[in-house]
N, C-alpha and C positions, 0 to 999 in steps of 0.2 A: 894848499895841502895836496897831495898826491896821493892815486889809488893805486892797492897792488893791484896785479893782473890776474889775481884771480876772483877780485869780485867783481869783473869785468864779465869773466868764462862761465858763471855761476848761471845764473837765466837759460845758457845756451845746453848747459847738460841737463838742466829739467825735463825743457823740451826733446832732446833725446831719447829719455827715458820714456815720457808719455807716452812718444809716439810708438819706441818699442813694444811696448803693451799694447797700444791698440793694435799693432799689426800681430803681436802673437795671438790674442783673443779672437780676432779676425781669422788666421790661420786656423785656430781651435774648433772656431764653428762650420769652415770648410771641410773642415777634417770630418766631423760630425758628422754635415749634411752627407758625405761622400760615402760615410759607415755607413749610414741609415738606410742609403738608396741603393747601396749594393747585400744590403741580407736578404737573405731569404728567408719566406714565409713558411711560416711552421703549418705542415701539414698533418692535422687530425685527424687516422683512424676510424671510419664507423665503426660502432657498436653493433656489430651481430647477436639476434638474439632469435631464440625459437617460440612460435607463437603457440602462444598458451593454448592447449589440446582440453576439450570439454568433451565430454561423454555421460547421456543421458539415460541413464537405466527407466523402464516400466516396470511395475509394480505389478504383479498380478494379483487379483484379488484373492486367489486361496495362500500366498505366499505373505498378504498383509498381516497383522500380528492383531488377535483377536483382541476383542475392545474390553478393558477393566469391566469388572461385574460391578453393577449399581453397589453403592453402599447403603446396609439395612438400619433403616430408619423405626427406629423402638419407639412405639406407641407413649403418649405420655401419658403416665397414671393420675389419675385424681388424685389429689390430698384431703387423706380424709380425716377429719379434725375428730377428735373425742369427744364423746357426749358428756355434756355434764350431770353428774352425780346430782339428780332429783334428793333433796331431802325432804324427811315426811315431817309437814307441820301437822301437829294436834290440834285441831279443833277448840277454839275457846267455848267456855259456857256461856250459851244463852243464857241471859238472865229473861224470866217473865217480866213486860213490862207492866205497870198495874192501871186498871183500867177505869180510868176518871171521866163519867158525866158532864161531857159539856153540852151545849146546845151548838146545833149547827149553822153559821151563816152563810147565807145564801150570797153565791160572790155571782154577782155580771158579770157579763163577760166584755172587758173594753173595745171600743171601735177602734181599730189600727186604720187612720187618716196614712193611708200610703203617698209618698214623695216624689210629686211629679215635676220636680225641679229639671230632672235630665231629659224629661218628654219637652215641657216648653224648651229648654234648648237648643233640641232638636229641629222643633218647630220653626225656631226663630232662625236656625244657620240656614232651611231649608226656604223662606221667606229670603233672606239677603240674598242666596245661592240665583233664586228667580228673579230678583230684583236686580243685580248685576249682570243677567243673563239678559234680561228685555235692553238694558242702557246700553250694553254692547252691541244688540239687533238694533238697536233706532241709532248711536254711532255710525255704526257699520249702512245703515242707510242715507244718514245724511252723506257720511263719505260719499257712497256713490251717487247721489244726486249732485255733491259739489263737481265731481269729476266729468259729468254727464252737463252739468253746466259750464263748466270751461273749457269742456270741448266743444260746445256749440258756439260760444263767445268768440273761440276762436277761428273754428270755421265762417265765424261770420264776418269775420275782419280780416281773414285772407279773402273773402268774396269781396268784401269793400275794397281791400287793395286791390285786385284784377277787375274791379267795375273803376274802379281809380285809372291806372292803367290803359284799358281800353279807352275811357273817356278821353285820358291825355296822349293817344296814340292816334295821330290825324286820320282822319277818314277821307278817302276818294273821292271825289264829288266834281260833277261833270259841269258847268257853265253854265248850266238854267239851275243849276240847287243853291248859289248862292248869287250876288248883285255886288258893285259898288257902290259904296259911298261915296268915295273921292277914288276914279281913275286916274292912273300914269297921265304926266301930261308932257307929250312925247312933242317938241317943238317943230315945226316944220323948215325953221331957220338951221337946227342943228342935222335933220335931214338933210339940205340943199348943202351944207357947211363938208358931210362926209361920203356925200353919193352924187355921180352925176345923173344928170336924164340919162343917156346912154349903159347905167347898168342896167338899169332895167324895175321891177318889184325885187325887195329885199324883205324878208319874212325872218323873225326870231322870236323861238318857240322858247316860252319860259315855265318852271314849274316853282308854283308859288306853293309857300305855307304858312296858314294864318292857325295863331289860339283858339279861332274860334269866338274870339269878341270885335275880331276886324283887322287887329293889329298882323304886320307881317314881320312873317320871324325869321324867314329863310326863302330863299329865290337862286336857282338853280338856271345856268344856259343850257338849254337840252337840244336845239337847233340854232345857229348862229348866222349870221347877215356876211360874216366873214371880213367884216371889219369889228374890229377887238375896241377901238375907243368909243365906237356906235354902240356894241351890246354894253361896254360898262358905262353908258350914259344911260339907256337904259334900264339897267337894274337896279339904278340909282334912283329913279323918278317913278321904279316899280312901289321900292322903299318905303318912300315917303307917300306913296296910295292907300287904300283903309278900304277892306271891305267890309258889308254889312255882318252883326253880328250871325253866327250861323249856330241853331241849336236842333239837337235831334231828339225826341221825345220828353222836350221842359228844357234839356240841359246845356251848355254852352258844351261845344264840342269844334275840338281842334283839326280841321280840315288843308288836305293840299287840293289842287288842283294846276288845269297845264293851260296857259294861255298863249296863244300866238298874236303878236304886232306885225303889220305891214310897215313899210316905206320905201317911198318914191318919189324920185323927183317929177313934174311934168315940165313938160317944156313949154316955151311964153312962145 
């Protein structure tokens, strides 16, 4: 089958049209932009205006306007009420009364037992009054004996802990206050092993610390031979020494002290 030529042409004048439009709308808003950037701004006028003019007159005092008279305050009267109209009673008749013989008895006169229920009362709140008064004085003293006693408890057991303290805090002690049990026992083979004849004396000064039952607990180099395998040989063989237990009036007491060793070789 065959098509006419004009649904051939159809698509190609749509696209025409579109495009016509957008190019006028395009034109429209050039047009626009071109209005807009060539107006001119509207220019507003001030408002001129004249400043409000104040003017303060004084008063002089004979020109002020004399003061209202008080207004007169009327007493206010009593009200006084009418008496009432006394009417006269008449007197009734006495009659005589007639006068009959009797004999007189003699009346006692009773004893009034007066009621001293509110005096014991009395007595008695003034009795509990004194008796909660002394429980609260003996409270009030035991308190402060309890307080007077555990503040001594306690001062006493801070002085136990600083006698504690001191005890366990080593003391000084010079070469004649304490002795060995078991001395370093410093080989003479590991001498000749790390020194020649030719250094000469080699001295290392050590500061020991014992509990105070002999055992040692710390050893310190405080002058050194200048070979390092010789002093840790012996602080090793310091170690394993024991001195005598050491106590200061009854009690075991942890002491340092500072010992010096020799070594040298001699020569054969």
């Amino acid at each position: 089958m065959s098509q006419s030529p004009a649904t051939f042409n159809t698509p190609h004048s749509m696209k025409k049209k579109i495009i016509t439009a957008l190019v006028a709308v395009v034109i429209g808003h050039v047009g626009v932009l071109w209005a807009v950037s060539h107006m001119k701004p509207i220019e507003l006028k001030p408002i001129e205006k004249e400043p409000l003019k104040v003017k303060f007159v004084k008063i002089k005092p004979e020109e002020a306007p004399p003061p209202p008279p008080p207004a007169k305050i009327e007493p206010i009267k009593p009200k006084v009420e009418p008496k009432p109209i006394e009417k006269k009673v008449e007197p009734t008749p006495v009659e005589k009364p007639k006068v009959i013989s009797q004999k007189v008895q003699k009346i006692e006169p009773k004893v009034v037992q007066q009621d001293d229920t509110q005096e014991k009362l009395k007595k008695q709140q003034d009795l509990e009054k004194q008796r909660l008064e002394q429980l609260q004085r003996e409270q009030a003293l035991k308190d402060q004996q309890a307080r007077e006693q555990a503040l001594r408890e306690q001062q006493a057991r801070e002085q136990a802990l600083r006698d504690q303290a001191n005890r366990n805090k080593p003391r000084k002690v010079s070469s004649g206050d304490v002795s060995w049990s078991r001395s370093p026992k410093i080989s003479d083979d590991k001498v000749a092993y790390y020194f020649k004849p030719e250094d000469g004396l080699k001295v290392i000064v050590l500061e020991i610390t014992s509990d105070g039952t002999g055992k040692i607990t710390d050893v310190k180099i405080i002058n050194s031979t200048g070979n390092e395998k010789f002093d840790a040989y012996v602080v090793k063989q310091t170690y394993a020494a024991r001195f005598k237990p050491y106590k200061l009036d009854g009690i075991i007491t942890p002491f340092v002290i500072r010992q010096g060793f020799d070594a040298s070789v001699v020569k054969k």
